[in-house]
C-alpha positions as CSV (number, residue, x, y, z in Angstrom):
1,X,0.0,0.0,0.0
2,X,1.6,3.3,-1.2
3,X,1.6,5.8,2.2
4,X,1.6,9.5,1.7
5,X,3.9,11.5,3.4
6,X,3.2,14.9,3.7
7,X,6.6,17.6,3.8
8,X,6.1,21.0,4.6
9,X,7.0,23.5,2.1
10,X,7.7,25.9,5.3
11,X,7.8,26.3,8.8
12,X,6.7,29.7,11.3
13,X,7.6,29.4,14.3
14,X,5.2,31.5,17.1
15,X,7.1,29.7,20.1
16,X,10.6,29.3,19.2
17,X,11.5,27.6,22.3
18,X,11.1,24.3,22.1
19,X,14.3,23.3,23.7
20,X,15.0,19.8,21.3
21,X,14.1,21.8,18.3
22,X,18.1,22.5,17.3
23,X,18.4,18.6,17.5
24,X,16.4,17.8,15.0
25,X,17.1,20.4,12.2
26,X,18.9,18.3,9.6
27,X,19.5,19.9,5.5
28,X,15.7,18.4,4.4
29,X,14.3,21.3,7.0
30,X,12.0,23.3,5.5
31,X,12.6,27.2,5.3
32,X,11.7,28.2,8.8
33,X,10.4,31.4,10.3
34,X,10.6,32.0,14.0
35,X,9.8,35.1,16.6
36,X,10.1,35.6,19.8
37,X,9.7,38.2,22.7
38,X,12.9,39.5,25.0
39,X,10.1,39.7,27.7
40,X,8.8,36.0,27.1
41,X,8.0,34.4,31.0
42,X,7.9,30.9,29.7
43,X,10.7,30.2,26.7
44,X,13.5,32.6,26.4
45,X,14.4,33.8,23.5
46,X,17.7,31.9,23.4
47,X,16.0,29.1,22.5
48,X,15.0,30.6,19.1
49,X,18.5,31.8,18.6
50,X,19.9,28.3,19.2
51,X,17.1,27.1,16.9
52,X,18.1,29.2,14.5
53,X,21.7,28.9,14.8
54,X,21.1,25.3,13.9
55,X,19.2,26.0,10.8
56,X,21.9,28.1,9.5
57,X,24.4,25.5,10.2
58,X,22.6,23.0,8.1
59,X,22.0,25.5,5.4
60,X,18.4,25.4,5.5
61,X,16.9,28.9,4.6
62,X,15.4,31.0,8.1
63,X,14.6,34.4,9.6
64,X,14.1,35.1,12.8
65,X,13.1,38.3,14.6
66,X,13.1,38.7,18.5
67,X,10.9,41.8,19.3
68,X,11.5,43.7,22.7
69,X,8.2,42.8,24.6
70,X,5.2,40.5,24.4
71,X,4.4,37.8,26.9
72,X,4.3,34.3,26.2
73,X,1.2,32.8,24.0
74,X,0.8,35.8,21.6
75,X,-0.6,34.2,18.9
76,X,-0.8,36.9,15.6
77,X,0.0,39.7,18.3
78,X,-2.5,41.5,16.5
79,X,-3.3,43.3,20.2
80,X,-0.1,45.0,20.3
81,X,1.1,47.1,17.1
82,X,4.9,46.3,17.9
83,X,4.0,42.4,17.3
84,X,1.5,42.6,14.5
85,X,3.9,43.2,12.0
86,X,5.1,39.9,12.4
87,X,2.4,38.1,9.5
88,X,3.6,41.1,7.4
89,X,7.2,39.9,7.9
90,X,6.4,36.2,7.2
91,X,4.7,36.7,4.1
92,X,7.9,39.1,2.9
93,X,10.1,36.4,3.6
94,X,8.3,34.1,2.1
95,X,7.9,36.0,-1.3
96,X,11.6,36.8,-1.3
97,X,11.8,32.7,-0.9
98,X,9.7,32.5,-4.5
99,X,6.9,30.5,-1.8
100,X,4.6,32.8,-2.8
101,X,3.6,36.2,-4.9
102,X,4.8,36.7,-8.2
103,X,7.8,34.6,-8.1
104,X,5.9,31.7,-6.6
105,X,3.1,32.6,-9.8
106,X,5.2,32.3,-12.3
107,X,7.2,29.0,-11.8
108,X,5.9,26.5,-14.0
């Protein structure tokens, strides 16, 4: 029986702290995105920076912002305008990337 396996095209990140996360990031990683807040109680923001540390390391494209404040479990952020911006980020990165927009649009 033929199994599907489904492989992300891309990864964002809104808690970029889980700990194991740089253990697992091998060169088939897909283009990640990851934010996190200074001001985080729960998962410092080290964690993303390890995370994305890793990423680089195994050449896999990533972005990562770490905005001053914002407690943990933000979501879209859309409740404070230093954190909203964040979609607007994403989807930059992800044009730039040809994921999407005119790039992605005009691959065959």
């Amino acid at each position: 029986m033929l199994q599907r396996v489904f492989v992300p095209l891309f990864a964002a990140s809104l808690v970029a702290g889980c700990a194991v996360g740089p253990n697992y990031v091998r060169p088939d990683t897909p283009p990640t995105f990851l934010w996190a807040t200074t001001t985080d109680e729960l998962v410092p923001p080290t964690n993303a920076t390890l995370m994305y540390d890793a990423l680089i390391a195994a050449k896999v494209p990533a972005e990562l912002h770490v905005f001053a404040k914002g407690r943990h479990g933000m979501g879209l952020g859309m409740t404070d305008p230093a954190l909203s911006v964040w979609p607007t980020l994403l989807q930059n990165w992800l044009e730039g990337l040809g994921m999407i927009g005119a790039k992605a649009a005009a691959r065959p």
